[in-house]
C-alpha positions as CSV (number, residue, x, y, z in Angstrom):
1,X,0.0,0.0,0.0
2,X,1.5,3.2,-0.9
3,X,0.8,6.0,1.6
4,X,-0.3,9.6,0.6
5,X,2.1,12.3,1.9
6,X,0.0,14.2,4.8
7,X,0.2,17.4,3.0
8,X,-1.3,15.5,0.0
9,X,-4.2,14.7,2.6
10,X,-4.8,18.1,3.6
11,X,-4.9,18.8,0.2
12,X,-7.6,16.5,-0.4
13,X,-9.3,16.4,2.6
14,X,-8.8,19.1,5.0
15,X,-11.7,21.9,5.3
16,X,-8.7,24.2,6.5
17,X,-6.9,23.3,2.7
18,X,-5.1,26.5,3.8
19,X,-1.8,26.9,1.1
20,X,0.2,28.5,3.5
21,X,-0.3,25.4,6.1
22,X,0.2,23.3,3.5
23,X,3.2,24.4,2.3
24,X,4.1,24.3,5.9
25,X,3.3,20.4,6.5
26,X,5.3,20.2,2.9
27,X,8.7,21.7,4.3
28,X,8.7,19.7,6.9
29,X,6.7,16.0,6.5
30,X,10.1,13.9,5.2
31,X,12.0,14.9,8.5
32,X,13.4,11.8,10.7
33,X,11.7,12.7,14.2
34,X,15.4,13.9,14.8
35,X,15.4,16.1,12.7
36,X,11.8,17.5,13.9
37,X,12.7,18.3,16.8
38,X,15.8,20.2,15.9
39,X,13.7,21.9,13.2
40,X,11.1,22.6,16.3
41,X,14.1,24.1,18.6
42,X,14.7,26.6,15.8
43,X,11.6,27.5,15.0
44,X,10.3,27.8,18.8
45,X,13.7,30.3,19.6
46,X,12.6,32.5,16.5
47,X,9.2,31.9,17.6
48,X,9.9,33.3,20.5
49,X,12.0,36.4,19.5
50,X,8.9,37.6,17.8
51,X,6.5,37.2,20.6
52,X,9.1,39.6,23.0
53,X,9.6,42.2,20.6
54,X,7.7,45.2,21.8
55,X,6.1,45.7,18.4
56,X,3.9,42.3,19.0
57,X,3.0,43.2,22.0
58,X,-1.0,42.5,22.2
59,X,-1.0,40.6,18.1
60,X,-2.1,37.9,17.7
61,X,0.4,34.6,17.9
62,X,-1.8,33.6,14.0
63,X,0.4,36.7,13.0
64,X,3.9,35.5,13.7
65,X,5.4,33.9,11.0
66,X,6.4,30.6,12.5
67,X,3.0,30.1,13.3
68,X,2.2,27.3,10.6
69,X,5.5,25.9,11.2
70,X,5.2,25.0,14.5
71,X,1.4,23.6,14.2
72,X,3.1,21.4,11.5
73,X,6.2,20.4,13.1
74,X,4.2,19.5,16.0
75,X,1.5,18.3,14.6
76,X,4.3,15.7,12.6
77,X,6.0,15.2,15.8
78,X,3.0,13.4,17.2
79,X,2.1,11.3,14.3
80,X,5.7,9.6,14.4
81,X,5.6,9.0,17.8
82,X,2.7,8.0,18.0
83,X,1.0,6.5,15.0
84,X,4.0,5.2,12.8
């Protein structure tokens, strides 16, 4: 059985079909777990960054751009652990 990627799922199947969180799920879906979380560390510190800068102060966190990238890397960190 060959196994659709997951961003080929939202694609498909997702009422969110959002391009910008599936490009997201995209960038990062062929990542070892590894290499999610090291990809998450990264993302989370520049994450971060954004949310102290006085600028953001009161936005919204759907404003910073990491924000797709960390519901994806999550969201992939949780399937491999534990559903594959």
């Amino acid at each position: 059985m060959i196994r659709q990627s997951l961003s080929a799922q939202l694609r498909t199947w997702s009422p969110l079909r959002d391009p910008i969180a599936v490009a997201a799920f995209e960038r990062y879906e062929d990542l070892t777990i590894t290499e999610l979380d090291l990809a998450w560390d990264r993302i989370n510190a520049a994450f971060r960054v954004w949310v102290e800068a006085p600028e953001n102060a009161g936005r919204s966190i759907q404003d910073a751009p990491q924000y797709w990238d960390r519901i994806a890397i999550g969201s992939l960190q949780e399937r491999r652990t534990w559903w594959e």
